[in-house]
C-alpha positions in Angstrom: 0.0 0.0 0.0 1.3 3.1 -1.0 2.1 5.9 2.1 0.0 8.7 2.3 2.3 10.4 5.7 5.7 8.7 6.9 6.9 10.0 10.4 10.5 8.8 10.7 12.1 9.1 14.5 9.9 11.9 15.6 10.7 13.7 19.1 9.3 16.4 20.3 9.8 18.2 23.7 8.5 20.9 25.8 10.2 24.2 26.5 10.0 25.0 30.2 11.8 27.2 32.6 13.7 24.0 33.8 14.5 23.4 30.5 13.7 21.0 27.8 11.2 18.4 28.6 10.6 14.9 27.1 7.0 14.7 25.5 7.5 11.7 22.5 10.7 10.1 21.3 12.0 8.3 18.1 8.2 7.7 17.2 8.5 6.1 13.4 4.6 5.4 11.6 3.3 5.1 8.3 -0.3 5.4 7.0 -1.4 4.4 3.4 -4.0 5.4 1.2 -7.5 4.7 2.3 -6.3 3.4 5.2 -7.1 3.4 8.9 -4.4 3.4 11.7 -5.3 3.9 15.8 -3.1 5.2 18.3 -4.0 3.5 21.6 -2.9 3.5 25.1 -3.6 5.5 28.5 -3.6 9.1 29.2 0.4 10.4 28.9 1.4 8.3 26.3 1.9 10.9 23.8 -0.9 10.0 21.3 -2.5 13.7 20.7 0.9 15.3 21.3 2.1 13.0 18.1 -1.1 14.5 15.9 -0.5 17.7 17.5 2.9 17.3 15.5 1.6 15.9 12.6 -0.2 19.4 11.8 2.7 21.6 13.7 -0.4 22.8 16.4 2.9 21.7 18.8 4.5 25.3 18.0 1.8 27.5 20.0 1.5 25.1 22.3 5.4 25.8 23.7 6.2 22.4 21.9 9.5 21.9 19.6 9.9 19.3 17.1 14.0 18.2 18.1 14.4 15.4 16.0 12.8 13.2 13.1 10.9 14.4 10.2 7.1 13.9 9.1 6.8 13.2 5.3 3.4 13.7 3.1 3.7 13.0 -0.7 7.2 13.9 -0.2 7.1 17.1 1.2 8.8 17.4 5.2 6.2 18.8 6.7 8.3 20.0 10.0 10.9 22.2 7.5 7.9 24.4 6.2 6.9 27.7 8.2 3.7 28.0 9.7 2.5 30.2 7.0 2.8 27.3 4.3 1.7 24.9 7.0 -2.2 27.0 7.2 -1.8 25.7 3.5 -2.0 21.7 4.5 -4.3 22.4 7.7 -7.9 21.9 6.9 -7.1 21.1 3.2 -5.4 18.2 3.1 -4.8 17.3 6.6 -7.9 18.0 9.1 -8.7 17.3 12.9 -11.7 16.2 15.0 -11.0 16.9 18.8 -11.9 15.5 21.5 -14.2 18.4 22.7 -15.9 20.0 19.9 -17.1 23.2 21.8 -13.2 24.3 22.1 -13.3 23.3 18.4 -15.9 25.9 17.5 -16.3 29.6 18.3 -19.3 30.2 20.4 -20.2 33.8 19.1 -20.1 32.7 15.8 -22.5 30.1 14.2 -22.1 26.5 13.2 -22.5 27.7 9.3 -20.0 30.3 8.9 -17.1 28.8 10.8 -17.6 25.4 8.2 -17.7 28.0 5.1 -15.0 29.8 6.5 -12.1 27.5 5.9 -13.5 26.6 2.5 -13.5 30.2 1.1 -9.8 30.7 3.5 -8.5 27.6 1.2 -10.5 29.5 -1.8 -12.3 25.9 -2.4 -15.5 28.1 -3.1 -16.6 31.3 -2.8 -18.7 32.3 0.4 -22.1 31.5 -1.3 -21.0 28.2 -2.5 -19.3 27.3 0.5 -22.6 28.0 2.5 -24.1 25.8 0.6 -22.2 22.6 0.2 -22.0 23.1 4.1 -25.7 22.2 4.5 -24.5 19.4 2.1 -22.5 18.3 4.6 -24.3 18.6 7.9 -27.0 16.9 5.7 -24.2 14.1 4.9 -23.3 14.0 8.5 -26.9 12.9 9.7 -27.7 16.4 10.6 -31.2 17.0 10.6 -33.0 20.2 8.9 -29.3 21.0 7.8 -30.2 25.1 6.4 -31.3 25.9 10.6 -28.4 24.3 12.1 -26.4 26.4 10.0 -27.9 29.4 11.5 -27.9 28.0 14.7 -25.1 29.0 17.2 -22.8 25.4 18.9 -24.2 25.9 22.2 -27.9 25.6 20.4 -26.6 22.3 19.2 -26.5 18.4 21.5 -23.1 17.0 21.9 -23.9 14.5 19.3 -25.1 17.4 16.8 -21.6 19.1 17.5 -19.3 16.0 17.2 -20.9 15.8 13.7 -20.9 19.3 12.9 -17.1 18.9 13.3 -16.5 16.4 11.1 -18.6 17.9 8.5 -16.0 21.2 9.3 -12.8 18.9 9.1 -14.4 17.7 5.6 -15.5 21.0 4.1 -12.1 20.9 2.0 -11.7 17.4 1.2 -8.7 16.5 2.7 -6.9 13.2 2.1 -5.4 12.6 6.1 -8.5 13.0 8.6 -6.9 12.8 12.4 -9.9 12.3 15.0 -8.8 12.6 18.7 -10.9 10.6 20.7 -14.0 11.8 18.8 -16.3 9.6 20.6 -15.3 9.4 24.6 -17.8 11.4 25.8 -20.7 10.2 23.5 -23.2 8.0 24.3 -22.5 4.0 23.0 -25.6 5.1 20.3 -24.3 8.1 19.1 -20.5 6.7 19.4 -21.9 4.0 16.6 -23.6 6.5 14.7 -20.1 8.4 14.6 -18.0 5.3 14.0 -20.3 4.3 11.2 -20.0 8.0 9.9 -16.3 8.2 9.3 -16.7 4.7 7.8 -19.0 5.4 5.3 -17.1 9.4 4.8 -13.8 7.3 4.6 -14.7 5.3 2.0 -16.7 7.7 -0.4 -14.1 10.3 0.1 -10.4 7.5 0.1 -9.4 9.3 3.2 -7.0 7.9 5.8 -8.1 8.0 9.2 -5.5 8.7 12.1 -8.1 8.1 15.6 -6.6 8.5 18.8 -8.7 6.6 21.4 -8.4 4.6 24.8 -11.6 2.4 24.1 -10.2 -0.4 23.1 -13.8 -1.5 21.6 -13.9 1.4 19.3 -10.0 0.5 17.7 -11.6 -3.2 17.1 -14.2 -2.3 15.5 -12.7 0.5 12.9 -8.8 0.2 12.8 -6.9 -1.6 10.2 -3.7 -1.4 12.4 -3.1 -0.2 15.7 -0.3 1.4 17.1 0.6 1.1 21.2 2.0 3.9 23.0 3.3 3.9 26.6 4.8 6.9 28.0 6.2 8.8 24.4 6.9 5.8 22.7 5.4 3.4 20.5 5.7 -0.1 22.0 4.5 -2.4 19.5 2.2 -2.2 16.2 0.6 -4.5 14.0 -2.5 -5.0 12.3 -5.8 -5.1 14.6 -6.7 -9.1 14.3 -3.0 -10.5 15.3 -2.7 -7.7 17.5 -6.0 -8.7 19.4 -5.7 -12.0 18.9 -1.9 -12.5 19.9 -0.9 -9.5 21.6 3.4 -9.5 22.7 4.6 -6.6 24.5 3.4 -6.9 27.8 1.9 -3.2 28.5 -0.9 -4.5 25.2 -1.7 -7.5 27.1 -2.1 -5.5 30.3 -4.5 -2.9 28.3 -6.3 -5.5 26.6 -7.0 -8.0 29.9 -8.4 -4.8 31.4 -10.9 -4.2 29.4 -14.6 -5.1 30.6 -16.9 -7.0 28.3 -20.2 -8.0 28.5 -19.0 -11.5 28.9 -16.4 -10.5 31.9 -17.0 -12.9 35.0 -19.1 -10.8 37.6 -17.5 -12.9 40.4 -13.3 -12.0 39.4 -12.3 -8.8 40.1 -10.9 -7.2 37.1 -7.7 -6.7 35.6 -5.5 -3.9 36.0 -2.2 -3.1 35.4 -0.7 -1.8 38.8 0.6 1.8 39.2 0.3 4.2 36.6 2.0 6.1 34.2 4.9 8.0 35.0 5.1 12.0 34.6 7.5 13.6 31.9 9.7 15.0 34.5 10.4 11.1 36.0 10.7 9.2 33.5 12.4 5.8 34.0 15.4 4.7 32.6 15.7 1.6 30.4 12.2 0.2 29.3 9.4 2.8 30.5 7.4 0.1 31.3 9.4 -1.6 33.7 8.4 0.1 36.8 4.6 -1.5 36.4 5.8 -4.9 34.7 5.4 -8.4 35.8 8.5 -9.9 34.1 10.9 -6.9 34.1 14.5 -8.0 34.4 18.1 -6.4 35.3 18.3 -5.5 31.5 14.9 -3.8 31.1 15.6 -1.3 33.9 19.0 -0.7 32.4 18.9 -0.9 28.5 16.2 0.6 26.4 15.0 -1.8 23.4 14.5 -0.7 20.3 11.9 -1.2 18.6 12.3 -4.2 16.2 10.7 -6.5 13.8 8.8 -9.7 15.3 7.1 -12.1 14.0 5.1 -9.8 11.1 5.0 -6.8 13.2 7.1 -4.4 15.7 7.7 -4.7 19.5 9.9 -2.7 22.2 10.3 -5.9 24.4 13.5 -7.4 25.4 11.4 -10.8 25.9 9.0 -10.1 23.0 8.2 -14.0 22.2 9.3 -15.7 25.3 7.1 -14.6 27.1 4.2 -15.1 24.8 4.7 -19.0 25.4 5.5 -19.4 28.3 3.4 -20.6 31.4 4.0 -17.1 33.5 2.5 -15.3 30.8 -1.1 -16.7 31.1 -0.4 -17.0 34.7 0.4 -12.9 35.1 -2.7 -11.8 33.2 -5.0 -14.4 34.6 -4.8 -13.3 38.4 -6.9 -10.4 38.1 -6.0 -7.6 40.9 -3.7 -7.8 43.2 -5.3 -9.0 46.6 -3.4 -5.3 48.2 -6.5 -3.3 47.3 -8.7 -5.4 49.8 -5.5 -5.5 52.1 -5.3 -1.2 52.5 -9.0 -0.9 52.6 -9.4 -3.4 55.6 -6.6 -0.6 57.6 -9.8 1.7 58.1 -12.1 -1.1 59.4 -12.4 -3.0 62.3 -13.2 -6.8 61.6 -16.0 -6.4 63.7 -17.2 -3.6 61.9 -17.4 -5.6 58.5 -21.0 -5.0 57.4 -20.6 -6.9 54.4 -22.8 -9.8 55.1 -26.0 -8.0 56.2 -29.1 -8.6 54.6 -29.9 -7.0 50.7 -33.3 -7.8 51.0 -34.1 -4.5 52.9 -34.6 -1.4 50.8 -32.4 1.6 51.8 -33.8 4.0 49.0 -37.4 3.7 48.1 -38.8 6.7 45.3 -42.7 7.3 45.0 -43.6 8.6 42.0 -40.8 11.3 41.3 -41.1 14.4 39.2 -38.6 17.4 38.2 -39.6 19.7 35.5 -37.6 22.8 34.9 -39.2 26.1 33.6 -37.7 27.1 30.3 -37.2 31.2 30.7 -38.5 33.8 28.8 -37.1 34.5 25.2 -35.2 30.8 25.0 -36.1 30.1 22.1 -35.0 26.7 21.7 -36.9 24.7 23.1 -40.0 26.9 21.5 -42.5 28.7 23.5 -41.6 31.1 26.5 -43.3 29.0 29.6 -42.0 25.4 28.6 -40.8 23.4 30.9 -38.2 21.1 30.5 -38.9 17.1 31.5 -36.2 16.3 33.3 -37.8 13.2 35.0 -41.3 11.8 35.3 -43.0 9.9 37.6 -40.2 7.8 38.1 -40.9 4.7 40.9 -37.8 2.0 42.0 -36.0 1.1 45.0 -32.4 0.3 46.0 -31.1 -3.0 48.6 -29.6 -2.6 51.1 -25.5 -3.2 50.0 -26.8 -3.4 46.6 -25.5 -1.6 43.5 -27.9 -0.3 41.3 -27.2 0.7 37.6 -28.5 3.0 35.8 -28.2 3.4 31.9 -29.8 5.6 29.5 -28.4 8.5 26.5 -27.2 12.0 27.7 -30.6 13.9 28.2 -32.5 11.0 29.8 -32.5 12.4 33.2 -30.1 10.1 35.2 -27.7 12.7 36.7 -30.9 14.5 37.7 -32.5 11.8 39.2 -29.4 11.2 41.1 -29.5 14.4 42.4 -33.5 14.3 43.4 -32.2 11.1 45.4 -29.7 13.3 48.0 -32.3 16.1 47.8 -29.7 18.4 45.4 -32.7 19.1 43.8 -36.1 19.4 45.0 -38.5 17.2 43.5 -41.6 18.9 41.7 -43.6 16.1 43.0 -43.3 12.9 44.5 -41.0 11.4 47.3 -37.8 9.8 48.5 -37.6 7.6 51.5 -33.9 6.6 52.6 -33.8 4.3 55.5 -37.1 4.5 56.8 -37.2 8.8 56.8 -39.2 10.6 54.0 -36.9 13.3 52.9 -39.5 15.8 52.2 -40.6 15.7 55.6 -37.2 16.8 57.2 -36.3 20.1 58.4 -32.9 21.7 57.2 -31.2 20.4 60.4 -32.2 16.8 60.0 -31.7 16.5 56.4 -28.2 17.6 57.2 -27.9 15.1 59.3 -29.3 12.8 57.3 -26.7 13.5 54.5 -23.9 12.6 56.0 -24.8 8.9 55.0 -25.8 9.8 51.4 -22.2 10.7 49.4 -21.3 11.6 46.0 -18.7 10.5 43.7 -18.4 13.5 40.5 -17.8 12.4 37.0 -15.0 15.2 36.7 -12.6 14.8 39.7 -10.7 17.8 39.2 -13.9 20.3 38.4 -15.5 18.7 42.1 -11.8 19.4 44.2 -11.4 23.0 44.8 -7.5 23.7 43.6 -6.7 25.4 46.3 -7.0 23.5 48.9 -4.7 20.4 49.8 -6.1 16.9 49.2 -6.0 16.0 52.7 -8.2 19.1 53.9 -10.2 18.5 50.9 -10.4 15.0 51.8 -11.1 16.0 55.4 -13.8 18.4 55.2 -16.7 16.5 55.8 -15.4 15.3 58.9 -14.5 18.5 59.7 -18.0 20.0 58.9 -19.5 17.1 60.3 -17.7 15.9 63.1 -15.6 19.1 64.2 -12.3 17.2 63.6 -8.9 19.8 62.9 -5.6 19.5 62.9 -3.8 16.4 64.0 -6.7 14.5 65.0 -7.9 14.8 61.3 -4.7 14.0 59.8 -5.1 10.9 61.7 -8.4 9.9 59.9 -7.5 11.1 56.4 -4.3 9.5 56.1 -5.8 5.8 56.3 -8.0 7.3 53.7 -5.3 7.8 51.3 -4.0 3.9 52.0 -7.1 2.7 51.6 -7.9 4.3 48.3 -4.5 3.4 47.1 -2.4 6.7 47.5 0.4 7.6 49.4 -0.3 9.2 52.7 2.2 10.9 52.8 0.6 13.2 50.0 -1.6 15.0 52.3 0.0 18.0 51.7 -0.3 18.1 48.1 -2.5 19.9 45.5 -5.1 18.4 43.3 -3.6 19.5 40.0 -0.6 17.4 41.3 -2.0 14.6 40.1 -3.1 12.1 37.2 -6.7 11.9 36.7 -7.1 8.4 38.1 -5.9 9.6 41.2 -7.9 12.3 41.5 -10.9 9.9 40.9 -9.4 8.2 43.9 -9.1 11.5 46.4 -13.0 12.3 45.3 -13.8 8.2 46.6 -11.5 8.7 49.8 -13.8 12.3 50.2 -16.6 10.1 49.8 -15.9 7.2 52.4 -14.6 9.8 54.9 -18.1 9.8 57.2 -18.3 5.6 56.6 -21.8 6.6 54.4 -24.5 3.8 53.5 -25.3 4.8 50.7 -22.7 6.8 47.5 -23.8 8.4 44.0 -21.9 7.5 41.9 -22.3 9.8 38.5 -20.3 8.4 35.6 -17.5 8.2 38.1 -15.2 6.5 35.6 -16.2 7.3 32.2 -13.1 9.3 31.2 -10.8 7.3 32.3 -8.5 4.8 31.1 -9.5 1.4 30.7 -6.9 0.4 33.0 -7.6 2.9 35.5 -11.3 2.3 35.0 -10.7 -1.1 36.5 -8.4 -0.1 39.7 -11.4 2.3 40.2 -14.4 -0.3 39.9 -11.8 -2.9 41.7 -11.5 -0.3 44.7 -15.5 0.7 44.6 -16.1 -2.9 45.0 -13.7 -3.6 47.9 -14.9 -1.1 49.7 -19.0 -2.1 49.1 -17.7 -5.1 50.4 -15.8 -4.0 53.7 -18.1 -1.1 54.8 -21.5 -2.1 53.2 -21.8 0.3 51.0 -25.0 0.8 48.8 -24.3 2.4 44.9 -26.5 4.2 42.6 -23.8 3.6 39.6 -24.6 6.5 36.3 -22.8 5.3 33.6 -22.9 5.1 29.6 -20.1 2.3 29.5 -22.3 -0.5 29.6 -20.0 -3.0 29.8 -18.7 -1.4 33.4 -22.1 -0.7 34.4 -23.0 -4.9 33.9 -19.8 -5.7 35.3 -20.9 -3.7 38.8 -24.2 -4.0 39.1 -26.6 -6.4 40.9 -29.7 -4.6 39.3 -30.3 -2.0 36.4 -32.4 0.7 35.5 -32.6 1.8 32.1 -34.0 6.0 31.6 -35.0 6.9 28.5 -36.4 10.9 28.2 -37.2 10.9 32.1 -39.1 7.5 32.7 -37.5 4.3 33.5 -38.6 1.9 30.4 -36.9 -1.0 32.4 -35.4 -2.6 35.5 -34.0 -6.1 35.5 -31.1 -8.1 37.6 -27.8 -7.5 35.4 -27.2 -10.7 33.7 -30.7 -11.4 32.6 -31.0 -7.6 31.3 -27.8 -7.6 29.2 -28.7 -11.8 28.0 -32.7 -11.2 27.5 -33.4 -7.5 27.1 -37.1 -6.8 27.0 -37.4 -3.1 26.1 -36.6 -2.4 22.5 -34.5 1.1 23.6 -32.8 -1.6 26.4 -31.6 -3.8 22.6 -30.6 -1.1 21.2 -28.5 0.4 23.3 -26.9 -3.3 23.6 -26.4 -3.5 20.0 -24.7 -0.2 19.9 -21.6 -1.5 22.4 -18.2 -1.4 20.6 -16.6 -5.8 20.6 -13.3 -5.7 21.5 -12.1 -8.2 19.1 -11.6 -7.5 15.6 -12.5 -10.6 14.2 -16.2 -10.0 15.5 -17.3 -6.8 13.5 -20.6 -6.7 13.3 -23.5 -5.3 10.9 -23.9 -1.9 12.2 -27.3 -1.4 14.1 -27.0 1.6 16.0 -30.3 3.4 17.0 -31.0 5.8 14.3 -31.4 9.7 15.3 -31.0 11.8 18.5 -33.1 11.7 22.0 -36.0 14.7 21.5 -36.3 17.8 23.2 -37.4 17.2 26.9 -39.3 20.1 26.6 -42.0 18.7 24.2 -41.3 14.7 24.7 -43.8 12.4 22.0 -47.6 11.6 22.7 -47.5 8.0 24.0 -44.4 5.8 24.2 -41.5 8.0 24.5 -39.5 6.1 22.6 -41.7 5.6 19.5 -40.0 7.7 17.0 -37.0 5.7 16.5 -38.3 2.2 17.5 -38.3 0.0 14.9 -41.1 -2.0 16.5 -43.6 0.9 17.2 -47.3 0.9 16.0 -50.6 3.2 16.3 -50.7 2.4 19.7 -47.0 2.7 20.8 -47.7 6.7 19.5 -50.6 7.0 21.4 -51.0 5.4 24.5 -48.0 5.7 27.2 -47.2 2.4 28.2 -46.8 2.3 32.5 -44.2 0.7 34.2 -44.9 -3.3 34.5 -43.9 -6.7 35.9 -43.4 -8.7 32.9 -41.5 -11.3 35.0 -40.5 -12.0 38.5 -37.9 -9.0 39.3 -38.1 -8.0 36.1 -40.1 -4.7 34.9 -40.5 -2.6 31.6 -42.7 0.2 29.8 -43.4 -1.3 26.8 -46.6 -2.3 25.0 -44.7 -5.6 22.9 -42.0 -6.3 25.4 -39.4 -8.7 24.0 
C-alpha cells in the first residue's frame, strides 16, 4: 500500500523554565492510502501530542519538534513555516477533537465557521461554501441542515456538534483526517452513529483516518492497524486481528486484559495493570514500562530496546516472544488484581465492623412517583414557546437493597444525573418522594436533612472540576469530617491519612495539591472524600467514564472492595455498559425521564425486554476484531425534553412501534418475577 504520511524518529519536547522536557521520542509510523491506523494506550502516552505534531499545532503550544521528520507525498512537513503549513491544515490534513465546543467559536454560528475555511482555502466562494456546508451537515446525519447552519454550537446536542465537526474537518476534502478521541464522551448510540460515519465518509471520500482513542472497543471495531504507545513511545504495532488475537509486549496484554466485556466474570475482580503512568519530569530509565511490569529483568531497567521487527509486526520488548509461550505469561494476566486493594482498605475497618454480610433484601432508598420539571425562561427560544418546561424526570418509581449496586443506563438527556440528584435532595423534586432508611426526605427540616446526608455521598464524573484547587487533598479529603464531626488539625490528619491507603495513594501526599495529580488519582481522592463519614449509601455519577481502561478497573476494583468492607450501597450512572454490567446487581434503564426498564444484570444484558434496552446493547463497541458486526445503531438523536412524544416516548425511532406505541403511554410493569418494563410488545 502506497504511504500517504511517513513520520521517521519523531521527538518532540516541551520548553519549560527547567529546560527541555521529554514529551514523544523516536516515534517512526506510516499510514497508506484509504487506510485506517489507531493510536492506543492511557492518558500520557503521547498520542495527541504525536497529531498535534503531525499538523505543527505543537508550535503554540510551547512544543519543539527536536528530531525526526514527518513526510506527506514527499514534502517534510516540519521544514515548512507556519505560513505554508495554514496551506496543508484543513485542506489536506484536518482534525476532529476531543471536545468540539473548544473546536468551534461560540459567538459565531455553526455555518459560517464550516464556510470559513472553505473560502480561507478559496475551495469556493462564500455562497458556494454556504451551501455545500448544508450538504454536509446533511451528509453527516444532521437533521434540517439550512437551521443548524444558522444555529449557534451551544444551540446544538453533543452529538449534533461531534458531527458538525466532522462535517467542518471535511469542508475541503482533505486526504489525512486525524480524529482525537471523537467519541469518549458520546453516548454508545451516538459513538456507533459516529464510527459508522467516518466509515462510510472514509470510504466515499479514500481518506485515511489517524483516531486517537483509549476504548479499546472502538479501535476493534474500525482500525486496520493499531499502534501502542506507553509513555512517548510506540511499544508495539501491528495489524488489529494478530494484535487482538496474539498481543506481545506486555503493556498491550495488560490494556487489553483490562478491558470489561459483556462476557467478563461478575464474580473475578478485574484486571489492571498496577501503578500508573509516569510524569514527563520522572521518567524511568531503560524500558518505561518496567516500573509496572510483571517480568521486568536487570536489562529492562538498564537498556532501552529498540523497537524491532517480530514475527510480522514491531515490538519494544526485550522478551518479546518468550514470554508469549511461556506458562507465567497466562499466569500474570490471569490473576486479576492484586489482593493489596482489599488488604489497604481493611486498615480503616475493624473486623467487627465488617458490614458486608447484612441482609440485601431490605430497601435503603425507596422513590414514590418522582417528578422534576424545569421552567424554560423567557425568550429561549430553543426549546419553543416562553413557559415550557423542560422534563427532566417523570414519575419515576424504584427502589435500591440494602448493599446493593444499582445501575443505571440511558443516553445524555435522559435524566439520570438528575435523578441522582433528586435522590440526595440536590434538587427538589416537583412532585413525588424519597424515603432513605425509613425517613421521607421531604418531611425533614434543614437540620435533619443535614444530618441525614452525612450517609448519602457523591462521587463526581470530573474529579478535578468537584476538588477546589486550592485547597490540599488531605483538607479537601477532610472536610466532611470537619463539617460534620468538628475534627482539625492532628486529630484529622489521623483519619485522612488511612483514607489515602485505603484508596491506594500515598499518605504521605496529604499535603499536596489536586492538580498534582493524574486523573485516576484524583478519581481516587473524590472516593476517599466520599468514604470519609463511613456513608450507606454513594452516588456514583459516571465516576469512571473518562478514564482509562486500565484505571477504570483499579477504580471499579476499589469501589467494590470497599462495598464489600463497609456495606456500602451504589447508585452507579454510567454510559459504558460494559462497566455498568460488570458492577451491578440490578439495572435501571431511563430513557427521556421515565424508566422503560429494570432487571437483575445478567438477565438484562442476556434477555433484554425493552426495544431502547436492545438497542442500546447493540450499539456497544466488541473488542475483538474478528467480531465486527453489521452496524445497528439506534437511528437519530433523543427529542427535546421540553415537548417529549404523545404515547411511548420512545416511539419515534423504535423499529417495532405501531398506532398504539404513539398513542397510549405504556406504564411501568412486571413482565416477569424481578423484572419490569414500559413497553406495549415487550421482548
Amino acid at each position: 500500500m502506497k504511504a500517504l504520511l511517513e513520520i521517521e524518529q519523531l521527538t518532540v519536547d516541551f520548553v519549560t523554565p527547567a529546560g527541555y522536557l521529554p514529551a514523544i521520542r523516536d516515534v517512526s509510523l506510516r499510514i497508506g492510502a484509504g487506510e485506517t491506523v489507531c493510536l492506543v494506550g492511557e492518558s500520557g502516552s503521547g498520542k495527541t501530542v504525536t497529531a498535534k505534531a503531525l499538523m505543527r499545532l505543537i508550535d503554540f503550544e510551547n512544543g519543539v519538534i527536536t528530531g525526526g521528520h514527518v513526510r506527506m507525498d514527499g514534502v517534510d512537513l516540519t521544514a515548512l513555516p507556519q505560513e505554508e503549513i495554514r496551506r496543508w491544515r484543513g485542506k489536506r490534513i484536518a482534525m476532529v477533537f476531543q471536545e468540539p465546543m473548544a473546536a468551534f467559536d461560540p459567538v459565531f454560528t455553526v455555518g459560517s465557521q464550516i464556510a470559513e475555511s472553505m473560502v480561507r482555502h478559496q475551495v469556493a466562494s462564500r455562497a458556494e461554501a454556504w451551501e455545500r456546508g448544508i450538504g454536509l451537515l446533511r451528509k453527516v446525519g444532521i437533521p434540517e441542515p439550512e437551521i443548524r447552519m444558522k444555529q449557534y454550537p451551544g444551540e446544538l446536542s453533543g452529538g449534533m456538534l461531534q458531527r458538525a465537526m466532522i462535517a467542518m474537518a471535511l469542508a475541503c476534502g482533505p486526504e489525512l483526517l486525524i480524529a482525537d478521541e471523537p467519541t469518549t464522551a458520546l453516548d454508545v448510540t451516538i459513538q456507533a452513529q459516529i464510527l459508522q460515519l467516518l466509515q462510510e465518509l472514509q470510504s466515499e471520500f479514500n481518506m485515511s483516518i489517524l483516531l486517537i482513542t483509549h476504548d479499546m472497543g472502538v479501535a476493534a471495531e474500525i482500525a486496520d492497524r493499531i499502534i501502542v504507545m506507553y509513555a512517548g513511545e510506540i511499544v508495539e504495532q501491528a495489524a488489529a486481528e494478530p494484535l487482538f488475537r496474539e498481543p506481545q509486549h506486555p503493556y498491550t496484554k495488560g490494556l487489553l486484559q483490562s478491558v470489561a466485556t459483556l462476557e467478563s466474570d461478575r464474580g473475578a475482580k478485574l484486571y489492571s495493570i498496577d501503578g500508573s503512568i509516569p510524569s514527563l519530569s520522572e521518567l524511568p530509565g531503560g524500558c518505561r514500562f518496567h516500573p509496572r511490569c510483571p517480568f521486568a529483568t536487570e536489562v529492562c531497567e538498564e537498556e532501552r530496546p529498540p523497537l524491532a521487527d517480530h514475527n510480522g509486526r514491531q515490538v519494544a520488548c526485550w522478551h518479546a516472544g518468550a514470554l508469549t509461550h511461556s506458562g507465567r505469561w497466562e499466569t500474570a494476566f490471569a490473576s486479576g488484581a492484586s489482593e493489596a486493594a482489599a488488604a489497604r482498605v481493611s486498615r480503616i475497618v475493624e473486623p467487627e465492623e465488617d458490614e458486608a454480610a447484612q441482609s440485601v433484601t431490605a430497601n435503603l432508598i425507596e422513590a414514590h412517583e418522582l417528578t422534576k420539571h424545569f421552567p424554560v425562561k423567557q425568550g429561549f427560544l430553543r426549546f419553543g414557546r416562553a413557559g415550557a418546561h423542560i422534563h427532566a424526570v417523570d414519575q419515576v418509581s424504584f427502589s435500591i437493597r440494602k448493599g446493593e449496586t444499582f445501575g443505571l443506563v440511558g443516553e445524555s438527556g435522559s435524566g439520570k444525573s438528575t435523578l441522582g440528584r433528586l435522590l440526595l435532595q440536590l434538587d427538589r423534586p416537583t412532585s413525588g418522594r424519597v424515603r432513605f432508611d425509613g425517613h421521607d426526605l421531604s418531611k425533614l427540616t434543614a437540620g435533619n436533612l443535614r444530618e441525614v446526608r452525612r450517609n448519602m455521598q457523591m462521587i463526581f464524573q470530573d474529579p478535578f472540576g468537584s476538588l477546589n484547587p486550592r485547597w490540599k487533598v488531605g483538607d479537601l479529603i477532610g472536610e466532611p469530617l470537619a463539617v460534620h464531626e468538628g475534627w482539625s488539625g492532628r486529630a484529622k490528619r489521623e483519619r485522612v491519612e488511612p483514607l489515602l491507603t485505603a484508596v491506594g495513594l500515598n499518605p504521605a501526599w496529604y499535603d499536596r495539591y489536586p492538580h498534582e495529580f493524574s486523573g485516576g488519582q484524583r478519581q481516587r481522592i473524590g472516593i476517599a472524600r466520599a468514604i470519609a463519614l463511613r456513608p450507606k449509601f454513594i452516588l456514583a455519577d459516571e465516576a469512571v467514564s473518562a478514564l482509562d481502561v486500565s484505571v477504570q478497573s483499579q477504580i471499579v476494583n476499589l469501589m467494590q472492595d470497599l462495598q464489600r468492607r463497609l456495606g456500602l450501597t451504589y447508585l452507579f450512572i454510567g454510559h459504558g455498559l460494559q462497566i455498568v454490567r460488570y458492577i451491578s446487581d440490578r439495572i435501571g434503564v431511563m430513557y427521556l425521564g421515565k424508566l422503560v426498564e429494570i432487571a437483575p444484570s445478567e438477565e438484562l444484558f442476556y434477555r433484554p425486554a425493552h426495544h431502547y434496552t436492545k438497542a442500546l446493547l447493540a450499539s456497544v463497541p466488541v473488542a475483538d476484531p474478528s467480531r465486527k458486526r453489521t452496524w445497528t445503531a439506534i437511528q437519530g438523536e433523543i427529542p427535546s425534553p421540553a415537548h417529549p412524544p404523545s404515547g411511548c416516548r420512545f416511539h419515534p425511532r423504535c423499529p417495532a412501534a405501531t398506532a398504539r406505541c404513539r398513542e397510549e403511554e405504556p406504564e411501568l410493569t412486571e413482565v416477569e418475577a424481578g423484572r419490569w418494563a414500559a413497553c406495549h410488545y415487550p421482548a
